[in-house]
C-alpha positions in Angstrom: 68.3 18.7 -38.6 65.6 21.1 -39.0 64.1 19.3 -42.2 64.4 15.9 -40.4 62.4 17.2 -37.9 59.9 18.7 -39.9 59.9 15.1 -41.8 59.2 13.1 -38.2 56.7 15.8 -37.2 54.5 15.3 -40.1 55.0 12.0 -40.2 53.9 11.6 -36.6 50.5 14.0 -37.6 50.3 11.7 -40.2 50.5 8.4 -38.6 47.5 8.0 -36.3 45.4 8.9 -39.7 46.3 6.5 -41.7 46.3 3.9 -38.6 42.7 4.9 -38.6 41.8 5.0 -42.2 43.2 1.4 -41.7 41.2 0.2 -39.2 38.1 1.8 -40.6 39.2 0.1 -43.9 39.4 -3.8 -41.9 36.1 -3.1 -40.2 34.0 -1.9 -43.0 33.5 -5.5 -44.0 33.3 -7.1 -40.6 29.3 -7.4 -39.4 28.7 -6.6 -36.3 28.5 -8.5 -33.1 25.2 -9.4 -32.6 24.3 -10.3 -28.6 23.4 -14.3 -28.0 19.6 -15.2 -27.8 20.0 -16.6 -24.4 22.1 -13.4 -22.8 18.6 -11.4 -21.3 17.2 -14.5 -20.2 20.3 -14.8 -17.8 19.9 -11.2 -16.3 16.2 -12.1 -15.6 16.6 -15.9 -14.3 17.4 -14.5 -10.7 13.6 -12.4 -11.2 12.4 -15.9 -12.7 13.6 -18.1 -10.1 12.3 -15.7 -7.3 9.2 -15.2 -9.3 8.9 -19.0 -9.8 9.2 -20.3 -6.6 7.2 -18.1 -4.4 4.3 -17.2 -7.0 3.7 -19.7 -9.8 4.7 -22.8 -7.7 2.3 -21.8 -4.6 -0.3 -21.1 -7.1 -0.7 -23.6 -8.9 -0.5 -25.7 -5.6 -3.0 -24.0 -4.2 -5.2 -24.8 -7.0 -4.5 -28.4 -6.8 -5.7 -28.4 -2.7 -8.9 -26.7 -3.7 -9.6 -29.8 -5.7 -9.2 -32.3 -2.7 -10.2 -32.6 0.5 -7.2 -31.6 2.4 -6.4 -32.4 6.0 -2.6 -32.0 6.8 -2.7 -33.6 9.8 -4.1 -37.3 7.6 -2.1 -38.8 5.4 -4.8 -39.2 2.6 -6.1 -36.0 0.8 -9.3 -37.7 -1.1 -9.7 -35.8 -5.0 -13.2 -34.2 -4.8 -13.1 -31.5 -7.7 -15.3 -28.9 -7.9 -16.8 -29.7 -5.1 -14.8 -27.4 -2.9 -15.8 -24.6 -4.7 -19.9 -25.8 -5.2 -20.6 -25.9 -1.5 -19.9 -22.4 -1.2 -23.0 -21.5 -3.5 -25.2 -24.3 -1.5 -26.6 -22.9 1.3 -27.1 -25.9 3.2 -23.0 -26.4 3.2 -21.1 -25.9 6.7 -18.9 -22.9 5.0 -21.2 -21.1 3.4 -22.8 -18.5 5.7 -19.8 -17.9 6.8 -17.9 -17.4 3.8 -20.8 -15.0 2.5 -20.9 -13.3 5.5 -17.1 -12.9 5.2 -17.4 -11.8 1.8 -20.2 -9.0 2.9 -18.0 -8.0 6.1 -14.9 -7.6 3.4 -16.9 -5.4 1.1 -18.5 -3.4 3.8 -14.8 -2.5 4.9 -13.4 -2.0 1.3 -16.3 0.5 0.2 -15.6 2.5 3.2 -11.9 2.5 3.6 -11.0 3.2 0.1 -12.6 6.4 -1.3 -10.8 7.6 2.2 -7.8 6.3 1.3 -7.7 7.9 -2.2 -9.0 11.1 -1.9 -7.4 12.1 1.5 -3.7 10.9 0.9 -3.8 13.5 -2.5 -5.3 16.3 -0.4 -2.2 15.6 1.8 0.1 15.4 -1.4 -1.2 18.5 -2.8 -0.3 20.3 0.4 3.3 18.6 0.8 3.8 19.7 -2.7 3.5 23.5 -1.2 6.6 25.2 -0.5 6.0 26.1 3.3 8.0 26.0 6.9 8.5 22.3 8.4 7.4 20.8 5.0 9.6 17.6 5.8 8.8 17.4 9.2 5.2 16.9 8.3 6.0 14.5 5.5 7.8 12.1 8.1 4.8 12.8 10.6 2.4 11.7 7.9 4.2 9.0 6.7 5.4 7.2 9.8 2.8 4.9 11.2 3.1 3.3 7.9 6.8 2.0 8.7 5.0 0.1 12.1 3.7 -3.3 12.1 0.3 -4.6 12.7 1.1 -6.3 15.2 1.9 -2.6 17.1 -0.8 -0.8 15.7 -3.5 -3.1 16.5 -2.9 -4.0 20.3 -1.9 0.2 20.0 -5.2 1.1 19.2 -7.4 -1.7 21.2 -6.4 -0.7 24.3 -7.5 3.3 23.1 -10.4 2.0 21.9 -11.2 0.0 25.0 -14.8 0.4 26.7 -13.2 0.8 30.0 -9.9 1.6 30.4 -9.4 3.7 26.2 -8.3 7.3 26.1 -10.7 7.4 22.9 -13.8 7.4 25.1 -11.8 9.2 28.0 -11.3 12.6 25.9 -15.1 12.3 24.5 -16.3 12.5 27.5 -13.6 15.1 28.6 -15.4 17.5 25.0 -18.8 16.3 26.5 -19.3 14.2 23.4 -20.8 10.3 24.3 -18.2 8.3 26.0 -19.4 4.8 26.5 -19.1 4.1 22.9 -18.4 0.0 22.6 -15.9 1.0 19.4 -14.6 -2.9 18.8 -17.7 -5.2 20.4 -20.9 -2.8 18.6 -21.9 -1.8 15.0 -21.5 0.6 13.4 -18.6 1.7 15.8 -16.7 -1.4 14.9 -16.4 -0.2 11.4 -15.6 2.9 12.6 -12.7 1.7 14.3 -11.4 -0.6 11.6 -11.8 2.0 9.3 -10.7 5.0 10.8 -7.4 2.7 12.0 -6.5 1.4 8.8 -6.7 5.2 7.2 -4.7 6.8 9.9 -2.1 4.1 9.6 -1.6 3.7 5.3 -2.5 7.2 4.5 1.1 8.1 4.4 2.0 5.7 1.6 -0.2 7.0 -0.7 0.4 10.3 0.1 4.1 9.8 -0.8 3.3 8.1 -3.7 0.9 11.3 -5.3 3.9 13.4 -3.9 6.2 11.8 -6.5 3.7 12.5 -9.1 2.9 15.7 -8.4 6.5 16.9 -8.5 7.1 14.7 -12.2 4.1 16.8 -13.8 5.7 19.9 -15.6 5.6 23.3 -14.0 4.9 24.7 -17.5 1.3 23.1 -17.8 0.3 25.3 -14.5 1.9 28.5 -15.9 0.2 27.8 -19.5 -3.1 27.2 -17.4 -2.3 30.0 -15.0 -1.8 32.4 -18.5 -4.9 30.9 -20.3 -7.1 32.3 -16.9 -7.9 29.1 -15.5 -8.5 29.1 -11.6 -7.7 26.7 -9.0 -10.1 24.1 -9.6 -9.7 24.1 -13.7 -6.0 23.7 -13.2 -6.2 20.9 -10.9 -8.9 19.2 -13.3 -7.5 20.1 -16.3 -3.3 19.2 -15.4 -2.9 17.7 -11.8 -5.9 14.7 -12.8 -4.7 13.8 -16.1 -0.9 13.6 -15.3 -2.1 11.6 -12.2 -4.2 8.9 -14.1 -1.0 6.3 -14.4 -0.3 7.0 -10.7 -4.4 6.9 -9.7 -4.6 3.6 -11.6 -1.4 2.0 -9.7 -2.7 3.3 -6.0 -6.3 2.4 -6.5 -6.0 -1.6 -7.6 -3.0 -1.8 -5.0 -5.7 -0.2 -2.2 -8.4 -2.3 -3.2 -6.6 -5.4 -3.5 -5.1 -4.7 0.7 -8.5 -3.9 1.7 -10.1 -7.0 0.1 -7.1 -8.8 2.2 -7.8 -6.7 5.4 -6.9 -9.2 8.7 -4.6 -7.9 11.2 -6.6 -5.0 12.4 -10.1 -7.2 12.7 -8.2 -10.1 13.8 -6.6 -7.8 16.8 -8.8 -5.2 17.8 -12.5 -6.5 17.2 -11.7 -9.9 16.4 -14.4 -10.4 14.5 -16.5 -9.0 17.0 -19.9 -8.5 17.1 -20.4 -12.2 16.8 -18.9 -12.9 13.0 -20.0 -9.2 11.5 -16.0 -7.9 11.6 -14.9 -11.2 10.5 -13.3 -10.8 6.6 -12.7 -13.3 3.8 -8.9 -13.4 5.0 -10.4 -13.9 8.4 -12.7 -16.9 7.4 -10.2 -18.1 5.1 -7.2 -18.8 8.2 -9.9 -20.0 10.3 -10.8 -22.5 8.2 -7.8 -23.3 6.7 -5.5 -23.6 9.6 -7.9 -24.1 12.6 -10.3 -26.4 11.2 -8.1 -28.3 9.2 -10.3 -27.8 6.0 -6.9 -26.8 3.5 -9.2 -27.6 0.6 -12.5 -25.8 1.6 -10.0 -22.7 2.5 -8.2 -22.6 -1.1 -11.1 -22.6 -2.7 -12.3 -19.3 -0.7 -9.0 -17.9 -1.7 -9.8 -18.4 -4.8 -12.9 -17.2 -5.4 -11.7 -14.0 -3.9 -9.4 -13.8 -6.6 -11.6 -14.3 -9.5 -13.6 -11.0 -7.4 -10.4 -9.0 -7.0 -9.3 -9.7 -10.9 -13.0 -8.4 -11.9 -12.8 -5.4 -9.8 -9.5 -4.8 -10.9 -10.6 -5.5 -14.9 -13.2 -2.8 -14.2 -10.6 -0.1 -12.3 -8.2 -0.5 -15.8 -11.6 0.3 -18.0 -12.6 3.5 -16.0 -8.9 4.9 -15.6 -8.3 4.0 -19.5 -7.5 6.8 -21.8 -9.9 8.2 -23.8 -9.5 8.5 -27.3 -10.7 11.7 -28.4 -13.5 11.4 -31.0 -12.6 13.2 -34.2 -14.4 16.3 -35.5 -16.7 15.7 -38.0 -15.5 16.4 -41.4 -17.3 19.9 -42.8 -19.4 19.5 -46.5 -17.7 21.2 -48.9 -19.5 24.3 -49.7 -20.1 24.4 -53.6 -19.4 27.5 -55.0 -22.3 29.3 -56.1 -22.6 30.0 -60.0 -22.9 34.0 -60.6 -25.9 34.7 -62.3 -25.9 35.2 -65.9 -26.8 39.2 -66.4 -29.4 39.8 -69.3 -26.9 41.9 -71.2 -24.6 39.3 -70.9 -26.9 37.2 -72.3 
């Protein structure tokens, strides 16, 4: 019994390698499975569909209005080409002041708004980043007005702003400061507003998104730094700017691109006001579009807004490009210099 069971034991050891050797043998000449050509293209078609339907269709839609003169409410839409988009260089055209003036309005807002809205959201990151008492509770404070609509925040803030009846004006004049300011009917108060509003309520987005990229960049860059004697100010050049390019490059197209397609707060709290000076591109563009039944006139607005925002945002990828470093100029060789021949030796 014993040597039987030494006999089943090793045979049972023994088994499972040989099954494998076997297996391995079969599979040696077997190629392997390769996937079909068509299997990514069905985990992106829901993307492509999506992407399809509400980008590429619209678009090319939208280019094919701006070439007619389109009235929605007539059943003929006349082909005009280009002559949507001349018009808007002729100033003798109906919509050319005011798409110029539209256009100024729009860059008036954006050269203001962002700088604000790139340098103050990172101070806030860098001081989230800080390990201090209540550090969530002021990350929610800072990043709340961002969940509300603008719907809210614009009838929020026209009523503070008010002339008359605004606690804006009310607690100036309670600090002695001037309290009669006409913040959404006068200039350069307007811009104030529209400015100042559209800070306080998207600075927490940015600030969240610098607060992710502060925490991905390596503690050990700031202790090499820290080691090497650099202060403050060298560190943060030197480590926090350069692992923020990718992240400075994403926030400033995306800020420029929703200031170039401000509405909601000009259209609410100064709408447009004084006269047209408040009115933006977006602005001009629904007015014309959807209240003067000039579909055609308003696509072609759109875009030439577009061919601006892709140059601005061509010139954004340029300046936040990385720099190749130049490389050091190669040294002459240095030619050995021949001892001198002694006379003795000579």
């Amino acid at each position: 019994m014993s040597q039987t069971q030494t006999r089943v034991g090793a045979f049972a050891k023994e088994a499972p390698t040989a099954a494998s050797a076997e297996l391995s043998r079969r599979g040696r000449g077997r190629p392997p499975t390769r996937p079909k050509p068509f299997t990514p293209w069905l985990f992106l078609l829901p993307y492509l569909v999506l992407f399809t339907v509400f980008v590429i269709v619209p678009s090319v839609f939208g280019l094919w209005i701006s070439l007619h003169d389109w009235d929605y409410t007539l059943p003929n839409q006349p082909f005009v080409g280009g002559e949507n988009y001349t018009e808007l260089f002729d100033p003798a055209s109906v919509n050319s002041g005011s798409f110029w003036t539209s256009m100024r309005a729009t860059g008036i807002f954006t050269v203001f708004s962002v700088p604000l809205l790139l340098v103050l959201p990172l101070l806030v990151a860098l001081l989230m980043n800080k390990q201090f008492p209540g550090r969530n509770f002021f990350r929610a404070v800072y990043f709340a007005p961002y969940v509300l609509g603008v719907a809210v925040v614009g009838l929020m803030w026209r009523y503070l702003l008010d002339n008359n009846i605004g606690l804006v004006n009310f607690y100036l004049g309670v600090f002695g400061l001037p309290a009669e300011t006409a913040w959404t009917t006068s200039l350069p108060a307007a811009w104030v507003a529209l400015v100042g509003v559209t800070v306080w309520w998207t600075l927490g987005f940015n600030s969240v998104i610098y607060l992710a990229a502060l925490q991905d960049i390596p503690a050990e860059l700031y202790e090499a730094a820290a080691v090497d004697g650099a202060n403050s100010w060298q560190r943060f050049r030197n480590v926090t700017l350069p692992g923020l390019r990718p992240i400075l490059t994403f926030v400033t197209i995306n800020t420029l691109i929703a200031s170039a397609n401000m509405f909601g707060q000009s259209y609410i709290i100064t709408q447009g006001a004084p006269g047209r000076e408040t009115r933006t591109a977006i602005y001009q563009i629904a007015e014309t579009g959807l209240r003067n039944f000039q579909m055609g006139d308003a696509a072609a607005m759109s875009y030439l807004l577009t061919l601006f925002l892709l140059a601005i945002s061509v010139v954004v990828f340029w300046f936040f490009r990385e720099k190749k470093e130049k490389p050091l100029p190669a040294e002459a060789p240095v030619a050995a210099e021949r001892p001198r021949e002694s006379g003795a030796e000579r």
